[in-house]
C-alpha positions in Angstrom: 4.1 33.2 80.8 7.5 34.2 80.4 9.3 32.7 77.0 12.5 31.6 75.2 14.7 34.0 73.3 17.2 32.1 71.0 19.5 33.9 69.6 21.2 31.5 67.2 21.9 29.6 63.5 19.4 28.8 60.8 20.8 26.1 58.2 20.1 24.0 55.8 21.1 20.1 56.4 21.8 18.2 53.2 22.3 15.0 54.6 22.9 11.2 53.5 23.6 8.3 54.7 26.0 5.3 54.4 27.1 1.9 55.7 30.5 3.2 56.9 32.4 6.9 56.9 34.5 7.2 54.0 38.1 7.4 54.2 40.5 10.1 53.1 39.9 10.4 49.1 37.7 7.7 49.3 34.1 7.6 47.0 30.9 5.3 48.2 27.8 5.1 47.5 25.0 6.5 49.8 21.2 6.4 50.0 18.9 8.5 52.0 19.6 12.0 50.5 17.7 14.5 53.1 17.0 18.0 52.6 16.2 19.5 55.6 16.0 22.5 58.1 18.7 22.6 60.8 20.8 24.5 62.3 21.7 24.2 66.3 19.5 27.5 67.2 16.8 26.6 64.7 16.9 23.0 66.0 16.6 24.6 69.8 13.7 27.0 68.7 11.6 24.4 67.8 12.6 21.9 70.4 11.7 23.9 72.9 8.6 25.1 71.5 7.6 21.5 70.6 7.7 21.2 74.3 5.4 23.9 75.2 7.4 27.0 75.3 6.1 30.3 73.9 9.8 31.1 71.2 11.1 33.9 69.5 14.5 33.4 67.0 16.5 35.9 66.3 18.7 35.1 63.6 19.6 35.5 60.0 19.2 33.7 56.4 19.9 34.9 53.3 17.0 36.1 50.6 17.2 32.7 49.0 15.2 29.4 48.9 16.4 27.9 51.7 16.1 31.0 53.6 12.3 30.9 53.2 12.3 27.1 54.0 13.8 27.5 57.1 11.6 30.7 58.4 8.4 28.6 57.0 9.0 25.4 58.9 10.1 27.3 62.3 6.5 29.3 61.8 4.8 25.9 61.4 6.5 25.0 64.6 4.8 28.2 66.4 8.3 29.8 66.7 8.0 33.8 66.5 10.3 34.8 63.5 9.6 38.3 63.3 13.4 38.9 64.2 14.8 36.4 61.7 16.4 38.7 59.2 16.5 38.1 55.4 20.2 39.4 53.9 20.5 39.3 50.6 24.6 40.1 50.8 24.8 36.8 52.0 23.6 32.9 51.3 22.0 30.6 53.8 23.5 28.6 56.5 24.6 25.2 54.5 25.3 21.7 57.1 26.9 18.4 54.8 26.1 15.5 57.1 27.0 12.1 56.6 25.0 9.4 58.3 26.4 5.9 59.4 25.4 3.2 62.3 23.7 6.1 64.3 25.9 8.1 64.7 27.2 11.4 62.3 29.7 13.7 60.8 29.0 17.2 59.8 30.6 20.2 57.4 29.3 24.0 58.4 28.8 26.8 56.2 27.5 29.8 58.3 26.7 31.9 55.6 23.9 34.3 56.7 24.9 33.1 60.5 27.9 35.1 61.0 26.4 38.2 59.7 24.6 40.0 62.9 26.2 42.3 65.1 25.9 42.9 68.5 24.0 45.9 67.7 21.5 43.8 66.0 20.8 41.7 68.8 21.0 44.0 71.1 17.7 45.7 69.4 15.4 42.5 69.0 16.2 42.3 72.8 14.9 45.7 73.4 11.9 44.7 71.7 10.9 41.7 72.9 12.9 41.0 76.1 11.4 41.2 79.7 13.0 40.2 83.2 12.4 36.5 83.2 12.8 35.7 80.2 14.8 32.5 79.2 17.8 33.3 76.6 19.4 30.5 74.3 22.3 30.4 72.4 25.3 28.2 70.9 28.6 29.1 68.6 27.3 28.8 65.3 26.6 32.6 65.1 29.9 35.2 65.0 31.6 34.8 68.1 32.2 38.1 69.7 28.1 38.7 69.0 27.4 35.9 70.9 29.7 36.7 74.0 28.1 40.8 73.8 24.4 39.0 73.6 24.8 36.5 76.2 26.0 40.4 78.5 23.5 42.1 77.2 20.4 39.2 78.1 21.9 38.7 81.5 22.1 42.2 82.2 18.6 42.8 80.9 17.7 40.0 83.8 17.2 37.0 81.3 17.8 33.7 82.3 20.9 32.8 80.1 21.7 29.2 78.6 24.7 28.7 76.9 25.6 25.2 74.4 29.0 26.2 73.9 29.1 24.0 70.5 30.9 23.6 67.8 33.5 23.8 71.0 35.9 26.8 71.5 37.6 28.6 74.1 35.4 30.9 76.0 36.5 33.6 77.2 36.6 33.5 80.9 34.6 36.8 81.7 31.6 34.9 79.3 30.9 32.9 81.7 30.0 35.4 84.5 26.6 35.9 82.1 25.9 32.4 82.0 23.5 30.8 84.3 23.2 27.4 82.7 25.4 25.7 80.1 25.0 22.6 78.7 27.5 20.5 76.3 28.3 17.0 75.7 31.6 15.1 76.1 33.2 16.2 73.7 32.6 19.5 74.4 33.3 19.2 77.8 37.1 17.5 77.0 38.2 20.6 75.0 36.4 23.4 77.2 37.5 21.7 80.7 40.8 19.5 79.3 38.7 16.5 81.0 36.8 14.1 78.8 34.2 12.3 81.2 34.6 8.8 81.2 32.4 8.1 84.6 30.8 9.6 87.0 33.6 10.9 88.7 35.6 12.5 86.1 32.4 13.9 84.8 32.1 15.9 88.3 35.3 17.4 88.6 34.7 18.8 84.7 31.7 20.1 86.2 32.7 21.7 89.5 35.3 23.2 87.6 32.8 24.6 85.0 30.5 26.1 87.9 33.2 27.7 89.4 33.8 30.4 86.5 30.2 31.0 86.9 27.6 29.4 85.7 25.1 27.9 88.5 23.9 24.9 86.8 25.7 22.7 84.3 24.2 20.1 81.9 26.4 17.5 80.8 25.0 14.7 78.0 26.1 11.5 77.8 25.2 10.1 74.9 23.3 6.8 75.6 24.5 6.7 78.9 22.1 9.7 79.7 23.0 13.4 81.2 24.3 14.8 84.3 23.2 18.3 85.5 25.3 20.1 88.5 22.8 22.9 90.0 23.8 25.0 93.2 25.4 21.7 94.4 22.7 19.1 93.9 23.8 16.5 91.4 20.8 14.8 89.4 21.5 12.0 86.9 19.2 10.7 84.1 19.3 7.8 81.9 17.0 7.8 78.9 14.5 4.8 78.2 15.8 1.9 75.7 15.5 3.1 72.4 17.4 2.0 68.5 19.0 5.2 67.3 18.3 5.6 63.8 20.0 9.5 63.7 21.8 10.8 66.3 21.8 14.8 64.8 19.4 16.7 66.3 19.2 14.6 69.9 21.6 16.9 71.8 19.4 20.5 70.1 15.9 18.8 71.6 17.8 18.0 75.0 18.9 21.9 75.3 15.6 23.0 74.2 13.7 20.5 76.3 15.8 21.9 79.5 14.7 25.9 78.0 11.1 25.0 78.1 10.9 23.6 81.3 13.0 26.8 82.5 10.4 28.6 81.5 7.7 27.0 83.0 9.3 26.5 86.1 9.0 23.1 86.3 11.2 21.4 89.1 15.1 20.3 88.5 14.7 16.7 88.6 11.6 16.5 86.0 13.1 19.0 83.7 16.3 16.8 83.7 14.2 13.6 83.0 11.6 15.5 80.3 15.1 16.7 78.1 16.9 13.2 78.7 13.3 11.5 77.1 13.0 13.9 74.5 16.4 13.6 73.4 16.2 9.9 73.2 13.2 10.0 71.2 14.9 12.7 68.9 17.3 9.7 68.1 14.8 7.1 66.8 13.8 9.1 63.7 16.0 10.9 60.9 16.9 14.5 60.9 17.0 17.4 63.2 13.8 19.8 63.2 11.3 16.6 62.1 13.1 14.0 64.6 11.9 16.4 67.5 9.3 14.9 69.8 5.7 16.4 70.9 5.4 17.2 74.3 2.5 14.7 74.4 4.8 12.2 72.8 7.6 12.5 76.3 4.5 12.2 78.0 3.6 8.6 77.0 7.4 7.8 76.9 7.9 9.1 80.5 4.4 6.8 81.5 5.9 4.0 80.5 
């Protein structure tokens, strides 16, 4: 069986929650405090092999606690961390989020994240990579390593995804090594300069995103569902009724949800409505790594 390769960020989420987002210079009192493992490629590791897909992460921590937490729990998740380096030049990955009505805000320190090269990469590819392969990753790691990893997997003849978050500009040769993106409104709004507010705005972002290059494009919708374009067929989803107790890690288990069914080969449609399930049910517990769902669990869900 072919497997995921995600090349991508390991941090630590101190999180807590609130009735409301503070304002500017503004103190209130929260409840809830959370310590736990994040990080978007982290979070897509495990999502993915929650789901049933063989993983490997290639990342980097630093030689701290936190650093050990985070390899631990993504070993307990039966992700292959063989390639998740331990710097001790560097700290940890650190993510501040707030929590309020469902929904989030989040501060970044990359720390150990921004410290491979595209050398580095480049290596754990030679080891483990094979033609077939599905390769992950997002823009929480340095950015000029991402864009030489995402050439080198797609020259090796890996199956490339691409979250393209926190959003940036991409360069527009990137996206000749990207098979599959996926990204969420906002995302979408500063990539494409067109925020999706229906179905048909949400196309022409889209089209226009398939037309640098990538085949298929994912597009989440929050509660509304997802959209994916592939090779002209459009397929929409829209997730079973849920209350959304922590939004955080829903969009991470939909990428990683789409990864393992890439891997398996599992047909558009059902991979579209597996990830749109999973990410729903990612919502209705709090945290990231611990809110994802079993692939037994979108099994019942998707029975319903």
């Amino acid at each position: 069986m072919s497997k995921v390769i995600v090349f991508g960020s390991l941090n630590m989420d101190l999180s807590i929650a609130c009735e409301r987002m503070p304002q500017a210079g503004e103190t209130l009192t929260g409840e809830g405090f959370l310590v736990n493992p994040g990080g978007k490629g982290a979070n897509q590791a495990v999502a993915a092999a929650q789901l049933g897909a063989p993983v490997v992460m290639v990342g980097a921590v630093g030689a701290d606690a936190f650093g050990e937490q985070l390899a631990a729990g993504l070993a307990r998740a039966g992700v292959d961390c063989a390639h998740v380096s331990r710097l001790s030049s560097v700290t940890t990955g650190v993510a501040v989020i707030i929590r309020s009505a469902g929904d989030n805000r989040i501060v970044l320190d990359p720390g150990a994240n921004h410290a491979l090269a595209a050398a580095d990469v480049s290596r754990a590819l030679d080891e483990v990579a094979k033609p077939g392969d599905v390769f992950l990753t997002q823009l929480e790691c340095d950015v000029n390593t991402t864009w030489a990893a995402l050439a080198s997997a797609h020259a090796r003849g890996l199956y490339t995804m691409f979250n393209p978050a926190p959003a940036r500009a991409v360069p527009r040769a990137a996206w000749a090594n990207v098979d599959l993106v996926c990204l969420n409104e906002t995302e979408c709004e500063i990539i494409t300069g067109t925020l999706p507010v229906d179905e048909d705005s949400a196309c022409r972002a889209m089209e226009l995103l398939a037309s640098w290059g990538p085949e298929t494009v994912a597009l989440t919708l929050g509660a509304k569902g997802s959209l994916v374009l592939s090779a002209g067929e459009l397929v929409a989803s829209v997730p079973p009724a849920i209350e959304a107790i922590d939004t955080t890690g829903a969009g991470d288990t939909y990428i990683g949800a789409l990864a393992a069914g890439a891997v398996r080969g599992t047909p558009l449609r059902e991979i579209v409505a597996r990830a749109t399930c999973a990410s729903a049910l990612a919502c209705t517990r709090v945290g990231a790594q611990q809110a994802v769902p079993t692939a037994a669990e979108v099994d019942r869900a998707l029975a319903r």
